[in-house]
C-alpha positions as CSV (number, residue, x, y, z in Angstrom):
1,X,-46.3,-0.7,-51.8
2,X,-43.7,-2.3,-49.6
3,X,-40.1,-3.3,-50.3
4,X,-38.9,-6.6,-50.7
5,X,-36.5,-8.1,-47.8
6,X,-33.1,-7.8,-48.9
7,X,-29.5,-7.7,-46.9
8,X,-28.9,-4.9,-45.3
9,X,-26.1,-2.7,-47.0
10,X,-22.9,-3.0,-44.7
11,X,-21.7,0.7,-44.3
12,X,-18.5,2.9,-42.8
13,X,-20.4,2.4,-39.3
14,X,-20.7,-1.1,-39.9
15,X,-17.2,-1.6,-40.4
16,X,-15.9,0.9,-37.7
17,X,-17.7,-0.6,-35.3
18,X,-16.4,-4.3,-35.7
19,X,-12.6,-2.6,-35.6
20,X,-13.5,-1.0,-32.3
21,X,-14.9,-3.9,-30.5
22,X,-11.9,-5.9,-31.7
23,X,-9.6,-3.3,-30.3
24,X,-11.6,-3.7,-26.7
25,X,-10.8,-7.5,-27.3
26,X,-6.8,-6.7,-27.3
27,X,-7.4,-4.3,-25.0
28,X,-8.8,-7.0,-22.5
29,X,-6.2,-9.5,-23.6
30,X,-3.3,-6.8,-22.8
31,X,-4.4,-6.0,-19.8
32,X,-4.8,-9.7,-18.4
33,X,-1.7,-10.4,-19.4
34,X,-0.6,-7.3,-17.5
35,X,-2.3,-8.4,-14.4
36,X,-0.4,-12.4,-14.7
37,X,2.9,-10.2,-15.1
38,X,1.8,-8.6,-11.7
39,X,0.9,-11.5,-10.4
40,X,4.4,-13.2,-11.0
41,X,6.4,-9.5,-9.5
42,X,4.2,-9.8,-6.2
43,X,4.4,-13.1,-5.6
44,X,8.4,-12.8,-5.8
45,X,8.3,-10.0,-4.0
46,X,6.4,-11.6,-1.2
47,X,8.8,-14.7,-1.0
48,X,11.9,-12.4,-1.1
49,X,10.2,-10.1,2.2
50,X,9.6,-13.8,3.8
51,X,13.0,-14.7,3.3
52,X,14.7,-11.3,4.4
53,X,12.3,-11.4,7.8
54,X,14.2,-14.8,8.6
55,X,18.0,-13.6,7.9
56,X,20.5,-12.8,10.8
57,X,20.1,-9.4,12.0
58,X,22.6,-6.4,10.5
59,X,23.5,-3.4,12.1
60,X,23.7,0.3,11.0
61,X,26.7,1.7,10.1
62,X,28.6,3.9,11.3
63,X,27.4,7.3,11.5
64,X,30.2,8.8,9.3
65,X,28.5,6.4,6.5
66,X,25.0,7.5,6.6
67,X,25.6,10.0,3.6
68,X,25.7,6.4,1.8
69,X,22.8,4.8,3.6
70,X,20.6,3.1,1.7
71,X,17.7,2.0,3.3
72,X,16.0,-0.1,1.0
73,X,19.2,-2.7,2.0
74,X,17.8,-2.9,5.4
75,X,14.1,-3.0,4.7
76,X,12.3,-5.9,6.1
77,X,15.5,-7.1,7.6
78,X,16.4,-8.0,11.2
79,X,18.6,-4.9,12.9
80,X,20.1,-4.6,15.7
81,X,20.6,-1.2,17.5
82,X,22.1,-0.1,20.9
83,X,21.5,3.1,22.7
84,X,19.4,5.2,24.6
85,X,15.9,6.2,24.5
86,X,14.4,9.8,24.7
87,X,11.4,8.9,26.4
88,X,11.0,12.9,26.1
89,X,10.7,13.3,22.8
90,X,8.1,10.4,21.4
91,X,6.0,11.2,19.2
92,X,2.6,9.7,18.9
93,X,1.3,8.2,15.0
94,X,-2.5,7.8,15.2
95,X,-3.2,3.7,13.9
96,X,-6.3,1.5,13.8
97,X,-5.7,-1.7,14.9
98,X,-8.3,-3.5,13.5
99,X,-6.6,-7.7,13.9
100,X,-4.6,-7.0,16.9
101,X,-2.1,-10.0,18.2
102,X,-2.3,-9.0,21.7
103,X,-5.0,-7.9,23.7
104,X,-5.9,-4.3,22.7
105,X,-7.0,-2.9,19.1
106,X,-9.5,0.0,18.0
107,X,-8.3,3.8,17.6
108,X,-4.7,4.1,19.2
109,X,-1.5,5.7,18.1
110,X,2.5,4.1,17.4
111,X,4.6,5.1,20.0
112,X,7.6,6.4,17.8
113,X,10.9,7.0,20.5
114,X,13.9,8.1,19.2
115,X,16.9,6.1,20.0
116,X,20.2,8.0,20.7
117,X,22.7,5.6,19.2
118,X,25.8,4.8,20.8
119,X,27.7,6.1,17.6
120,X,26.1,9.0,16.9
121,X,23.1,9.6,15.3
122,X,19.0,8.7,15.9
123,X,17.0,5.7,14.9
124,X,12.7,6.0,15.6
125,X,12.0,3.1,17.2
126,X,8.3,1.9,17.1
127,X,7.9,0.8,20.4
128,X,4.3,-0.7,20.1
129,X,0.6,0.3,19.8
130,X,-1.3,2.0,22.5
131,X,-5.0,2.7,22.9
132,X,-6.4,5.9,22.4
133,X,-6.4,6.8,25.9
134,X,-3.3,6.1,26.9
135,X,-1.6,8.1,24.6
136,X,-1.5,11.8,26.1
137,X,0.5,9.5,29.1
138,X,3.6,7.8,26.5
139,X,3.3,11.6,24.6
140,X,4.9,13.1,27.9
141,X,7.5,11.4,27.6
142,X,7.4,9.8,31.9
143,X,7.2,6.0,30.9
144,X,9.7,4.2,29.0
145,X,12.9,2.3,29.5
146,X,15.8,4.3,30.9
147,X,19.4,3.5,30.3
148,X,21.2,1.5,27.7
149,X,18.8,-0.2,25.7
150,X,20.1,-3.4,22.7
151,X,16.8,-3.6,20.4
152,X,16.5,-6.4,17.6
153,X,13.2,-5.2,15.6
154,X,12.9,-5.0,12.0
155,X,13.3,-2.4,9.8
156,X,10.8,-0.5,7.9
157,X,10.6,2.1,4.9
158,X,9.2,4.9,5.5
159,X,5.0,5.4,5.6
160,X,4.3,8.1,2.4
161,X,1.1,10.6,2.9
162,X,-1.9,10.2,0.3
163,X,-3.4,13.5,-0.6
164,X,-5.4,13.8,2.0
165,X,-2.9,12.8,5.3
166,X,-3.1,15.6,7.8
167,X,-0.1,17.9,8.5
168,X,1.5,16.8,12.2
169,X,-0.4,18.2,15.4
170,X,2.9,19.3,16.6
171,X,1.8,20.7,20.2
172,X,0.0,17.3,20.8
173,X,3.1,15.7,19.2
174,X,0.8,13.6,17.2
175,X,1.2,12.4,13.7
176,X,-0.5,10.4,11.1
177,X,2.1,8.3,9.3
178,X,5.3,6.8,10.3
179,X,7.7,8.4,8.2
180,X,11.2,9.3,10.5
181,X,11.7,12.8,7.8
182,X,8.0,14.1,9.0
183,X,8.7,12.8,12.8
184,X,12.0,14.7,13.2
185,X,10.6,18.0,12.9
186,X,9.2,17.2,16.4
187,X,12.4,16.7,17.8
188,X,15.3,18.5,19.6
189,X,17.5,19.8,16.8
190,X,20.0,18.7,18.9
191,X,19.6,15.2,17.6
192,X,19.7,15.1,14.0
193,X,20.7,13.3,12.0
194,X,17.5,10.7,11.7
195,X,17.8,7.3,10.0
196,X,15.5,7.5,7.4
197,X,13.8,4.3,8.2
198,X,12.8,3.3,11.6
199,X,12.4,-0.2,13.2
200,X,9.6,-2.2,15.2
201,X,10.1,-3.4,18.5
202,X,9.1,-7.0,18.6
203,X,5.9,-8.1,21.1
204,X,6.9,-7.8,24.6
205,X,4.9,-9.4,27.8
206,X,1.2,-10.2,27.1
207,X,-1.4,-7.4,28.7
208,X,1.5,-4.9,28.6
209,X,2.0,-1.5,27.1
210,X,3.2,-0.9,24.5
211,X,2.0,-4.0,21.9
212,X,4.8,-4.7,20.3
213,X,5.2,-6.6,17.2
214,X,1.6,-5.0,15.7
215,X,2.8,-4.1,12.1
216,X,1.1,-6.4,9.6
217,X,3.5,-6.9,7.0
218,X,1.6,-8.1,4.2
219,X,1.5,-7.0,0.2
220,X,-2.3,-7.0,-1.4
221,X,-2.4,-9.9,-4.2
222,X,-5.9,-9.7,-6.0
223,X,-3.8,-9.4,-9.6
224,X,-5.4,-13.4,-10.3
225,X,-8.6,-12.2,-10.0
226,X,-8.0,-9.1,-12.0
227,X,-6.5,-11.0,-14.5
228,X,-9.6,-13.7,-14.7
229,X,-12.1,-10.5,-15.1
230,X,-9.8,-9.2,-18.0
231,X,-10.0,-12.2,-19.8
232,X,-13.6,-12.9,-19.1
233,X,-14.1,-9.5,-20.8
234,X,-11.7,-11.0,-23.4
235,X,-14.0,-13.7,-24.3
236,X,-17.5,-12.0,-23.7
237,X,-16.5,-8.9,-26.4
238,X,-16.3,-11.3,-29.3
239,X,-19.1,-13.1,-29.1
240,X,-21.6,-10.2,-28.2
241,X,-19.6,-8.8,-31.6
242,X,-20.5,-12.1,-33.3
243,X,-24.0,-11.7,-32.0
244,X,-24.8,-7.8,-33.6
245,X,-23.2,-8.8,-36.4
246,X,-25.5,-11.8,-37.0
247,X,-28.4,-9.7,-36.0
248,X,-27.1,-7.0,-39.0
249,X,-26.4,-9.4,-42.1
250,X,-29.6,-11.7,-41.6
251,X,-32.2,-8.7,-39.9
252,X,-34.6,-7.5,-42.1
253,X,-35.5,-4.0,-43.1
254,X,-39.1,-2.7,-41.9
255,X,-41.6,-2.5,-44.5
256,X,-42.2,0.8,-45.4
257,X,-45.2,2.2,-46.6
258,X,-45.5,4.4,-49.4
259,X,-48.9,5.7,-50.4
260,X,-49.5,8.3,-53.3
261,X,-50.3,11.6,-52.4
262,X,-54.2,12.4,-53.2
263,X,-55.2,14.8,-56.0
């Protein structure tokens, strides 16, 4: 004996599991959305850095007002800094150059000089990328300018560490990120205070050491693609719902035997 075909009975699980995938679809709608509203913030930010890399350059203040600097106001801006280098005190920032403008690229390091300011007070100055090695020779500290020195270079926040940056190599003066708070432990104590940003030398003579004006400043701006995948996931969720559901109200049961025991 076998039973007839009939609708299947639409249960809790039924139901709970056309609310869930209709949750995924808002989900996947929120989160495209999201990645448009990214899009919009980077490209603005982009445009503003663009525009702030083209203005006239500032100078620090004073160093009586550096208890008030804030260095997000100079951040991708032009600045202009006089003083005197302590070719004695660089410190080394280990870098990949991987699309170099000038000549050299592969392992290297930053050359990070501090700049005794005529006013008081120490800017890092990122003279340039050198190849791995040449840097125990710009570590000791016996080449670089000597005497007065007026840079114009722009001025960068500081690099943060990820979980898993190295603490400093302090006896090879070597570091890993350019971040002027991490860098001045390196120093003379004599020299505090340190700016808490520090600025990049622009490119010098071709073929010469260091290579200047290497930092890429550049944002990451894949929030159109993410968006499109979001919203493709937005469109596919329905209609693989659509599909199951179709599949339950019009599927048949299995015929199911029953046979009477013997006697």
């Amino acid at each position: 004996m076998s039973e007839s075909a009939a609708p299947r009975r639409l249960g809790l699980g039924f139901w709970s599991f056309i609310i869930f995938m209709l949750a995924l679809t808002g989900l996947f709608v929120a989160l495209g959305v999201w990645q448009l509203n990214r899009l919009a913030q980077k490209e603005a930010l982009i445009a503003a850095v663009d525009e702030r890399l083209h203005l006239a350059p500032l100078r620090l203040p004073p160093l009586a007002e550096w208890g008030a600097l804030d260095p997000e106001i100079y951040s991708y801006r032009p600045v202009t800094v006089s003083g005197t280098f302590r070719n004695d005190q660089t410190v080394l920032v280990f870098a990949s150059l991987t699309e170099p403008r000038g000549k050299f690229s592969g392992p290297g390091y930053w050359v990070m000089t501090p700049l005794v300011l005529d006013g008081g007070g120490v800017v890092f100055i990122d003279r340039g990328f050198v190849p791995q090695a040449s840097g125990p020779e710009f570590a000791k500290g016996t080449t670089g300018p000597a005497g007065p020195q007026t840079i114009t270079g722009v001025a960068l926040l500081p690099e943060a560490a990820g979980a898993f940056t190295p603490g400093a190599d302090r006896p090879n003066r070597i570091d890993w990120i350019r971040d002027p708070k991490r860098l001045a432990a390196m120093l003379d104590p004599t020299l505090a205070p340190v700016a808490g940003l520090f600025i990049e030398a622009p490119a010098g003579e071709s073929g010469a050491l260091p290579q200047g004006g290497e930092t890429t400043i550049e944002f990451p701006n894949n929030h159109l693609g993410y968006a499109f995948t979001w919203f493709g996931f937005a469109l596919l969720t329905p209609l693989l719902l659509a599909a199951w559901i179709w599949r339950q109200v019009r599927g048949k049961p299995k015929n199911i035997a029953a046979s009477a025991p013997n006697h």
